[in-house]
N, C-alpha and C positions, 0 to 999 in steps of 0.2 A: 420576275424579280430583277431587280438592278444588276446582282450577283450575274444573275443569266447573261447580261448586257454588257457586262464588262470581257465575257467570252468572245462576246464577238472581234473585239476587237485582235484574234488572232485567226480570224476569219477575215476580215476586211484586209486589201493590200493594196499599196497603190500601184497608179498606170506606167506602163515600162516606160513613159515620157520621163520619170524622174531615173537620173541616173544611176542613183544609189540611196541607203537607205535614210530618211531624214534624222530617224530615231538616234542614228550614228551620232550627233551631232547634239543629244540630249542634253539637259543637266542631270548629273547622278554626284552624290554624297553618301555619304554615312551617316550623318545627322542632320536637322533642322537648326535653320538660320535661326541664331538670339536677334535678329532686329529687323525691322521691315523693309529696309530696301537693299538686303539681302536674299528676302523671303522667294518663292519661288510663286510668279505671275502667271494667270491667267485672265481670261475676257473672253469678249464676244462686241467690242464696239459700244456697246449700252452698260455690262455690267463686268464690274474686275474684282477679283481676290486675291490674296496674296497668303501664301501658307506657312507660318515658319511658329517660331515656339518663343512661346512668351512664362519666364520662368518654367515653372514645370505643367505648362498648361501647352496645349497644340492650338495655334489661333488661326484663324482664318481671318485676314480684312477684309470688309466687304464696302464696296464702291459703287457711284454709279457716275456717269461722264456729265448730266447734266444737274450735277447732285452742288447747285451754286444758292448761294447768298447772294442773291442779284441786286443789291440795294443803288439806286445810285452813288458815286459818288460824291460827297457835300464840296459845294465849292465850284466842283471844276467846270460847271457850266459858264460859270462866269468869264473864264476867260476866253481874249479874243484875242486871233490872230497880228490885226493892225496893233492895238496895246503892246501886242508883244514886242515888233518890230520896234514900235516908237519907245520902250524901253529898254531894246538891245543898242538901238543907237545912242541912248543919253547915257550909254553906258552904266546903266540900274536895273542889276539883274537879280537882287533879290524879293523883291517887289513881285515879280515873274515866280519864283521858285514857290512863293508862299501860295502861289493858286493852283502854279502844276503841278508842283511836285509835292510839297508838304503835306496832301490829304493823302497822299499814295501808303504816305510810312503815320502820320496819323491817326486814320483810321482801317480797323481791323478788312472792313468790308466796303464793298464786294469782292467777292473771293470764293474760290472754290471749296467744299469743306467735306468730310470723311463722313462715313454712313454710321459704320458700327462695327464691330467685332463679334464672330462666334468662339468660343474657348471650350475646349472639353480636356476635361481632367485626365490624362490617361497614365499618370503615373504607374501604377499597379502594372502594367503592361509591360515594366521594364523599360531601357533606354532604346530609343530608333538605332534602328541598324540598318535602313534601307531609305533614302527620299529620292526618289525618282521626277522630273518633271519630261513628261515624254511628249517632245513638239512635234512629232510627228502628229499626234493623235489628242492633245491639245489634254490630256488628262495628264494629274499628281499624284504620283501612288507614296505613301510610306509606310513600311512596315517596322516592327516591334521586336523585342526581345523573344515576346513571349509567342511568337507565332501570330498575332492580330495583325493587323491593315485597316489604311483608312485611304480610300479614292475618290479623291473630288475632282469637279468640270466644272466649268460655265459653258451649259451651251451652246453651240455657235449662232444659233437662229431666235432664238427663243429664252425671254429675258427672265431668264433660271437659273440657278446653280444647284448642285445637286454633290453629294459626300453619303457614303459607305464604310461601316464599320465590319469590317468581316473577320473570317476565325477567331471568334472572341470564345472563352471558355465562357460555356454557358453556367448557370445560375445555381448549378449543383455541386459545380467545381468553385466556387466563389465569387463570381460579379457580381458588383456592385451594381444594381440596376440603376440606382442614380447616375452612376459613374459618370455614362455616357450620355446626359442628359445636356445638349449643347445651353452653354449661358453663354445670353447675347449682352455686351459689353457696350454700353452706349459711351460715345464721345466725350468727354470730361467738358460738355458745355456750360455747369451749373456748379463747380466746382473752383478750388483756388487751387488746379492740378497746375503746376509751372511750367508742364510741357517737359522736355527733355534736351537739355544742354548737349547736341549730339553733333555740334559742328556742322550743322547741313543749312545753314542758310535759313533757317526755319523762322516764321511770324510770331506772332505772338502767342497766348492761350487761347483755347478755344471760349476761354469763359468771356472774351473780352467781347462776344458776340452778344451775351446778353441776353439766350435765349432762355423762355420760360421752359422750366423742368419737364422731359419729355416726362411719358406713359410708358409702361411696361407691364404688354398684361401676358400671364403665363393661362396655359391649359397643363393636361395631361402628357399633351403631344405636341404642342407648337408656344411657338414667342410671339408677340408682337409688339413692336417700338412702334409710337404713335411721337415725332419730336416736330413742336414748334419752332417754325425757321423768322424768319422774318416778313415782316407787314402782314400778316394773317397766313401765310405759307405754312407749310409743312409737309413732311415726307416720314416714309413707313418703312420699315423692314418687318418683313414676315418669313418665320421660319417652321416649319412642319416637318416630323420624323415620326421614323416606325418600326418596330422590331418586326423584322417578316421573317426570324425562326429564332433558333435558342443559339444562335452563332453571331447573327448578321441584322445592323440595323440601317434603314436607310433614312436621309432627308434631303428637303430643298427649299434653297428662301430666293426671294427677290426685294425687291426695291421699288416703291413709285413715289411721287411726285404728286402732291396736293391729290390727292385721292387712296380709296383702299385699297392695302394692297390685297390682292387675289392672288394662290396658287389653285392650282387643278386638283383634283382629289388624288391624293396620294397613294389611292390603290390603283390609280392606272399605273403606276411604276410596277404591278404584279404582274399586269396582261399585255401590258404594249410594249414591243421589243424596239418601236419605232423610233422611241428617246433619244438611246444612245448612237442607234446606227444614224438617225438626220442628222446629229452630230459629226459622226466621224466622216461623213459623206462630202460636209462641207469642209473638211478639211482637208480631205480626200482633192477634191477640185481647190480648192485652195493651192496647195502645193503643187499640182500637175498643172499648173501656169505655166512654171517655167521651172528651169533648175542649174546651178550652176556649180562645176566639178573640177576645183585649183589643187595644187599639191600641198599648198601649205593648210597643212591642219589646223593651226591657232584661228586664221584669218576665215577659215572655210566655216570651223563651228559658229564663230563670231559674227559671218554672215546669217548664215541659217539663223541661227539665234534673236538676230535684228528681223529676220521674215516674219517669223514666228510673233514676236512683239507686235509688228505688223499687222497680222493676221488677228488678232487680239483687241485692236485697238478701234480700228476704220472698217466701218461700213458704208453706203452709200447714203444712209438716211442721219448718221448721227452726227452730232458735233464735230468740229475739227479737231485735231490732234493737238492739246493743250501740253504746257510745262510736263504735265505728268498723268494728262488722260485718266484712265481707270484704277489707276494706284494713285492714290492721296496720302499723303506722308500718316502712316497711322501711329502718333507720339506724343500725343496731346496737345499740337501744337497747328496753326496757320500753315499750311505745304510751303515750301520755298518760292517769294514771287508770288505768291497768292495763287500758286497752281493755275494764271491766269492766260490767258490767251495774246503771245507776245509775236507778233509779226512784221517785227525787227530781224529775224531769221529764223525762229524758232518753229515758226506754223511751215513757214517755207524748206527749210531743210528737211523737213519733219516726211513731206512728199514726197520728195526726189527719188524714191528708188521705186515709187509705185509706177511708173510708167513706162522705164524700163523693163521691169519685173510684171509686165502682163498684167498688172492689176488697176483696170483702169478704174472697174466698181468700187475699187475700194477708194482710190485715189477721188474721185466724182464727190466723198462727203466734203472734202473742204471747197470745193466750186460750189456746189449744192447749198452750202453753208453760208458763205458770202453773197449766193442770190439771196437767200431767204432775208439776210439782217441788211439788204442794201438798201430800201428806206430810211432804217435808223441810219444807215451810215452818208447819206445824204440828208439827213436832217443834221446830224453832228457839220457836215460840212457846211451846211447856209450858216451855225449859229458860229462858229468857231470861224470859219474863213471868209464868213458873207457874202458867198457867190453859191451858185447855182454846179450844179456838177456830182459829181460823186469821187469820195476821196474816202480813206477807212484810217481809224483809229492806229499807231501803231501797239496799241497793249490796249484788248477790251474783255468787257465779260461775255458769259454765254451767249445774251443776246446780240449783242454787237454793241455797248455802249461803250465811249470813251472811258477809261479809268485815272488818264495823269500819268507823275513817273514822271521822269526824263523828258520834258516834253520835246527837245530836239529828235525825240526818237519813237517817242508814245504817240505825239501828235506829227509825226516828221510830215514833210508836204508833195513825198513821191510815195508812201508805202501803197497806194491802189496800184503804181504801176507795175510792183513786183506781185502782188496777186492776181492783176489781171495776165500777166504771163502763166500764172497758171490756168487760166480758162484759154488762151494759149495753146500750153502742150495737152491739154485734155484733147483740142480738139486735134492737134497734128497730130498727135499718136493715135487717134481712132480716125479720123477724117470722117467723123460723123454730123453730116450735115444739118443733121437737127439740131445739134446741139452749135452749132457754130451760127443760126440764123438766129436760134430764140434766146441765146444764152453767151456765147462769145463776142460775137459783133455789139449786140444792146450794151453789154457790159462796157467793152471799149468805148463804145459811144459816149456815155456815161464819163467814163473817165476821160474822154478828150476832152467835153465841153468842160470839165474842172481847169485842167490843163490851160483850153484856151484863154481864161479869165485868170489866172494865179502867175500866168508866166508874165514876163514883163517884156519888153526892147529896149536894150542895154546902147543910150546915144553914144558912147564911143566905137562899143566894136560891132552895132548893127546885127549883135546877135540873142536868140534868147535867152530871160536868167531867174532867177526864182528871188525873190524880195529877201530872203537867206536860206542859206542850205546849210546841210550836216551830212557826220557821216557817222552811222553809227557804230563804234559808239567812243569815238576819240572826242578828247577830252571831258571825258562823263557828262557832268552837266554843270558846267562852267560856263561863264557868259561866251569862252572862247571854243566852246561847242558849234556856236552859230559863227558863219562862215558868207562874207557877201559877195564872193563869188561863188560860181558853180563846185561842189564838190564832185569828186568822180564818183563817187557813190551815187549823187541822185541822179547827176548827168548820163550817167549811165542807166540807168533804171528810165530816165524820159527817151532817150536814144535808141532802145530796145524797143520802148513803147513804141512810139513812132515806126519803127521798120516793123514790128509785127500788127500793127493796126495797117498798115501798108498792105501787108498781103492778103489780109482776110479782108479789106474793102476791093483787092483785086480780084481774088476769088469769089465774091460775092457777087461784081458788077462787071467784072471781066476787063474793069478801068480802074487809075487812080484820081483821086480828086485832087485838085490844085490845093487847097488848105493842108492836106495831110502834107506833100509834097513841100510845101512851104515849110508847114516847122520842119521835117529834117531837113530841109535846108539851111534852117534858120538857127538850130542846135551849134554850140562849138565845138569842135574836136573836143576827144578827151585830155588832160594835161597831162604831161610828162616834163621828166627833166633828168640828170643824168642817175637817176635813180629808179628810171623805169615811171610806172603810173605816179602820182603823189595823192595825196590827200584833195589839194587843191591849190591855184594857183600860188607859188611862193610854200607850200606847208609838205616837203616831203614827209613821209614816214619818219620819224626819225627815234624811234623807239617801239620796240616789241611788243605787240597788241592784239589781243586778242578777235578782237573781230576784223572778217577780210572785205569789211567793206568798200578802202580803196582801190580793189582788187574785183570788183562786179563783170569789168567789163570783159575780163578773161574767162570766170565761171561765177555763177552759170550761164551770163544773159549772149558769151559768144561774140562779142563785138570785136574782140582782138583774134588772129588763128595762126598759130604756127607753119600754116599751111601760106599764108603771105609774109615774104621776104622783110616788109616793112614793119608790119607786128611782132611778127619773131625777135626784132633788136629789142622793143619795148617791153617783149614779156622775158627775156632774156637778164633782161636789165633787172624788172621788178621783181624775179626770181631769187635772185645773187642779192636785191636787195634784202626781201625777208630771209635767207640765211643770212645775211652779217645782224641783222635785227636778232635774231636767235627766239626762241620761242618761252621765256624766261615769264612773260605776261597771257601766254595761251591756256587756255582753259580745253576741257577734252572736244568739245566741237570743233574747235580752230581745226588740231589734227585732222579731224575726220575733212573738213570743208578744204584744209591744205592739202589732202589725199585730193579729192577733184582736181583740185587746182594742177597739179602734178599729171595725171592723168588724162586730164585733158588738153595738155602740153606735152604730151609723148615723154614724160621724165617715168618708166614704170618705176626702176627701182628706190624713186623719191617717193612713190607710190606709196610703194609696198611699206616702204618703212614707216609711212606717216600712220598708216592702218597698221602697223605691229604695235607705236607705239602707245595708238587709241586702245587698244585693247589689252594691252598688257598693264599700261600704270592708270587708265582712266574711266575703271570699269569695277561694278562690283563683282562678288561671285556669281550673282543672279546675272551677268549680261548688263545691269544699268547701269548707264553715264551716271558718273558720280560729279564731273565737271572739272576737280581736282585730282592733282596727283598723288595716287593713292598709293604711290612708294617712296613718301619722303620729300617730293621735290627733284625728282632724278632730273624731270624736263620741265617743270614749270613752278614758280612762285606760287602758285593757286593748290594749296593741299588742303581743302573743304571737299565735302560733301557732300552738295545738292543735287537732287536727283532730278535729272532732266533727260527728253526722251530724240532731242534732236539731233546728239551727236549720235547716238546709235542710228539713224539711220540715214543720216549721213554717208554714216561708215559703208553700210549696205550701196550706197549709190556710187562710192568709190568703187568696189570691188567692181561693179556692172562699167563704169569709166572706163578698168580697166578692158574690158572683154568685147564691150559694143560701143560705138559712140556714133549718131546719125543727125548732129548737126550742121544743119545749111542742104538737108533733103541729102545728104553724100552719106552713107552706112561705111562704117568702118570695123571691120574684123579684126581682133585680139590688137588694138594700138596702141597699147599701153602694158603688153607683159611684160616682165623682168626675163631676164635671160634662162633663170632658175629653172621659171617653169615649165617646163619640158612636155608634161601631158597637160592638156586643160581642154575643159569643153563646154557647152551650153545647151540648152533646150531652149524655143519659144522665148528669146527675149524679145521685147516688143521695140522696135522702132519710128521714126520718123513716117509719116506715111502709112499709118496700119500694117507694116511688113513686121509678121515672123519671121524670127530668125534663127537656126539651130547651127553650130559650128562645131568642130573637133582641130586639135591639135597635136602629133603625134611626134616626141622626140624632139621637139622645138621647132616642127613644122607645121603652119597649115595643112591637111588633108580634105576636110569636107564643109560645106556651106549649102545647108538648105532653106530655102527662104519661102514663106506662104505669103500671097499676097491677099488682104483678108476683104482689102475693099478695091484692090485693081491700082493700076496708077505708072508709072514711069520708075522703075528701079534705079539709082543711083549706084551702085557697090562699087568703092574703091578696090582695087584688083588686090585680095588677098594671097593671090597664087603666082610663079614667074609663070607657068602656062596651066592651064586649067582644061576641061573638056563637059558638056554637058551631061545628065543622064537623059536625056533627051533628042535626038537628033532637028537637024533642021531648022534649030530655034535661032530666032534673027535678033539678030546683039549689035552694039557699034563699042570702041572702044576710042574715047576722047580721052587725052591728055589723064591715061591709068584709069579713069572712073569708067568700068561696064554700065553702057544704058541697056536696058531691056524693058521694053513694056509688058505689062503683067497685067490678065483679066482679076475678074473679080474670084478667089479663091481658088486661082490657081497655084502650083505649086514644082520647083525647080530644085536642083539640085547642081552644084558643082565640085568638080575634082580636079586634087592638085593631078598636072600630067597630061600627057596625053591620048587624044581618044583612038 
């Protein structure tokens, strides 16, 4: 019985890799969320739920990540790149809006769109007095007045969810046998429902979709929603339960896609204990990745908490990490943004903590993701820029189709180069050669021959420049959006490209070629003025903004380092400039991506604060970015409510900034703590180089650094100790200008201590 199954889980524990207990770091209440992006989240990559109480009903939303209205969009095929140029020059830029941008807010679709709702009436039961969401073990428990519970999961492997009603007074004491009879709540597609006026940035109604009236057919024991989507599409939810005694009932539905849905026969929940324990197994390894142990409480749950989401969202096979992934705003309205896939930063940030955090499989679905749509997205590049190459959408659907939007930034003319950084660090943090012949390199390739055809030679200063740049996302989408010099934004993002296309055609051929060499020689410096980076030549920052895209070249892509005398003046500068800017215009990301930025410039306690302040005013109860400040305005003009999934982990990648950073092959231990924190430690965070890394710190010292080397390689470690000694004797080290080199086999593994041996 399921009942049985949920035993186990005080049987199961994890590996002493983790420091302490993840549970610690839970969400617990006393009641159920009145709204959904409050609600308490679960997943598995493919399918999410969200738990919280709607009126006096317990709802459950249920999601799936490729759960899209993939219609094209009308219109935007039509536009082309030269038109565009030739009418930013005549100075006629609404001409322009009417083809890029206007279908975007237009029409309702394409767009991401919500599944359904289960609801069970549990009034009788009394008021909750217990909602637990336990990330350790990826299960939701709430219990009742009346002594009942109900525990639900998604999963982690297997595209199921499953919920338990237990210590119910059985049927001689009064239950209502109906009672608990889950109704499944289909989406207000057919309806003149308005949606819900909730301040969160939300679309239109769902009825502006225009689907015909789903199917709902009932049995005894199960639901089934049969809902027509669009051009002959449709998708299913199927839900199946069972009384397995006079206490306790269980069930489980799923979700598919142009086809029927199928569950298993729901009496193997009687005989297979296997359910819950593959379950908790992979959560079990999930966690034992890595682990990370700060003194500050707020910042540590707020961590775990963004793992956990993590953990919830990305697998190696599924879509990439959208606006809002597996929770879809369930309020009868379009999600915020069309819940669509934005990578203008959103897809981007959205990764960052997965590879320091050990989790290369999970990080792998958005490269995975971008091989699979790079046809379309080189088709979108021959129609839209009329050259050959590969370049990507900045804001597309599931498939990878353009959708419009801002086209300085929907359509910008560098966003391949900031996703091909990530097939990039996929492969410097594994140094997995397969993946860097069949999958890294081709990709680059790819995107250089765009590059060599888009970039132009600029006859005065004999260097290269892009026909116009932007940055996103200064000045919205105003004709003075486009920018015909080089912004630092994309200059940076082709700069990046070029030195990391550099190394992997060294690595590959043990040479560089003259063309690569060429453009970065042929690149300009980045621009500055006495304001640190600017926008672009002549256009310093000169008002508070929410996005840090003049600011690339510091983080993440590493172009500028604190570690040279000459950069230091310039990030020094840009620093001092975004505080007199003040953050009046920043939205909860900024914080979390200004936490990097900090971090990665050895400012810890600019750090710490930027990450106190993401989670204290730009967070729901649940852990989600809200976007806005959710106290008033304390730190930002933006006090909305849209729920987006990038700044949370962000945040997560802050916290890892501060602990490890192994930019330029150099590993650096704890570079970024505030003075505060006196004990900190680490398991297994992942580095540069496939190097594990485990650290401790004791009383506001270094004490210990153990490093695995997974696939062999030449150790960089910047000397975390004034003297150190090995657990090993005899082992042969050089030390150049503070960096310990040490060559390292393949899976071997060292230790060092502060002191002497």
């Amino acid at each position: 019985m399921l009942k049985i199954f949920f035993s186990i889980l005080f049987c199961l524990s994890l590996n002493a890799v983790v420091s302490q207990s993840i549970s610690e770091n839970s969400l617990v209440f006393t009641k159920l969320a009145s709204r959904w992006d409050e609600a308490m989240p679960l997943g598995n990559g493919w399918l999410g739920e969200l738990v919280w109480q709607n009126k006096n009903n317990v709802r459950i939303s249920l999601d799936r990540i490729d759960l899209w209205d993939d219609r094209p969009m009308p219109e935007i095929d039509q536009l082309k790149f030269k038109w565009v140029v030739q009418q930013v020059q005549k100075n006629k830029y609404d001409t322009v809006q009417k083809l890029g941008d206007d279908p975007y807010d237009k029409y309702p679709a394409p767009s991401k769109i919500p599944a359904a709702a289960l609801e069970f009436n549990c009034s009788s039961f009394g008021k909750v007095i217990f909602n637990e969401l336990d990330i350790q073990k990826a299960i939701c428990k709430v219990k009742f007045e009346n002594g009942a519970s109900l525990t639900t999961f998604v999963h982690a492997t297997q595209e199921i969810g499953y919920f338990e009603f237990d210590n119910l007074p059985n049927s001689r004491e009064g239950i209502n046998e109906d009672a608990l009879i889950p109704e499944l709540i289909a989406p207000p597609y057919n309806t003149t429902f308005a949606g819900l006026d909730d301040n969160s940035h939300s679309g239109e109604g769902l009825q502006t979709l225009h689907y015909k009236e789903g199917n709902i057919l009932k049995t005894s024991h199960s639901v089934r929603y049969h809902q027509p989507t669009w051009g002959g599409n449709y998708y299913e939810v199927l839900v199946n339960w069972k009384r397995i005694s006079a206490t306790s009932i269980i069930g489980e539905w799923t979700i598919s896609i142009n086809k029927k849905a199928i569950l298993p026969s729901i009496n193997r929940i009687n005989s297979s204990k296997s359910v819950l324990a593959s379950h908790l197994l992979w959560w079990r390894n999930f966690w034992n990745r890595s682990s990370v142990n700060i003194p500050d409480s707020q910042l540590q749950k707020q961590y775990y908490l963004e793992m956990y989401k993590l953990g919830c969202v990305a697998r190696n096979n599924t879509p990439p990490i959208s606006l809002q992934a597996i929770w879809t705003a369930d309020n009868g309205n379009l999600p915020p943004w069309k819940g669509d896939i934005h990578n203008d930063l959103n897809t981007e940030l959205s990764y960052w903590p997965l590879y320091t955090a050990n989790h290369l499989e999970e990080a792998a679905s958005f490269t995975n993701w971008l091989w699979k749509v790079k046809d379309q997205n080189k088709k979108w590049t021959k129609n839209y820029f009329g050259i050959d190459g590969l370049n990507v959408p900045g804001v597309t659907t599931i498939s990878g189709k353009e959708m419009g939007g801002w086209i300085q930034y929907s359509m910008s003319l560098t966003t391949a180069a900031w996703l091909s950084h990530h097939f990039y660090q996929q492969w410097k943090y594994s140094m997995d050669k397969k993946f860097l012949l069949e999958k890294c390199k081709p990709y680059f390739d790819e995107v250089n021959e765009y590059f060599q055809k888009i970039l132009i030679l600029d006859p005065e200063t004999k260097k290269y420049k892009l026909p116009l740049s932007s940055s996103p996302e200064i000045n919205d989408n105003d004709i003075t959006a486009w920018f015909h010099q080089w912004t630092n934004y994309d200059l940076s993002l082709v700069k990046s490209f070029y030195n990391e296309y550099a190394e992997i055609i060294k690595t590959v051929s043990g040479k560089q070629t003259l063309q690569v060499e060429r453009m970065q020689n042929l690149l300009p410096a980045l621009n500055t003025d006495s304001s640190g980076l600017t926008i672009s030549p002549g256009f310093p920052l000169e008002y508070s903004h929410r996005h840090m895209s003049p600011y690339m070249g510091i983080y993440p892509l590493d172009l500028l380092s604190v570690d040279n005398a000459g950069d230091n003046i310039i990030i020094d500068k840009s620093l001092q400039h975004i505080q007199q800017e003040g953050t009046r215009a920043w939205c909860g990301y900024s914080f979390s991506w200004m936490a990097n930025i900090y971090a990665r410039t050895k400012h810890a306690d600019s750090a710490e604060k930027m990450l106190t302040i993401f989670a204290s005013n730009f967070c729901s109860s649940n852990s989600f970015h809200l976007n806005g400040d959710q106290k008033g305005g304390q730190y930002s003009g933006f006090t909305y409510r849209p729920f987006t999934l990038e700044g949370n982990f962000a945040f997560a990648q802050g916290i890892q900034e501060m602990l490890l950073q192994s930019h330029g092959d150099v590993i650096q231990i704890f570079p970024a703590v505030p003075k505060s924190w006196k004990n900190i430690s680490f398991t297994n965070l992942r580095a540069e180089g496939a190097f594990l890394i485990s650290a401790k710190q004791e009383n506001g010292v270094p004490t210990e650094v153990k490093i695995e080397a997974e696939k062999g390689g030449l150790l960089q470690l910047k000397q975390p100790f004034k003297t150190f000694y090995f657990d090993a004797k005899n082992k042969k080290y050089l030390m150049k200008n503070d960096i310990l080199l040490i060559e390292m086999k393949r899976g071997e593994e060292i230790i060092l201590k502060n002191g002497f041996e």
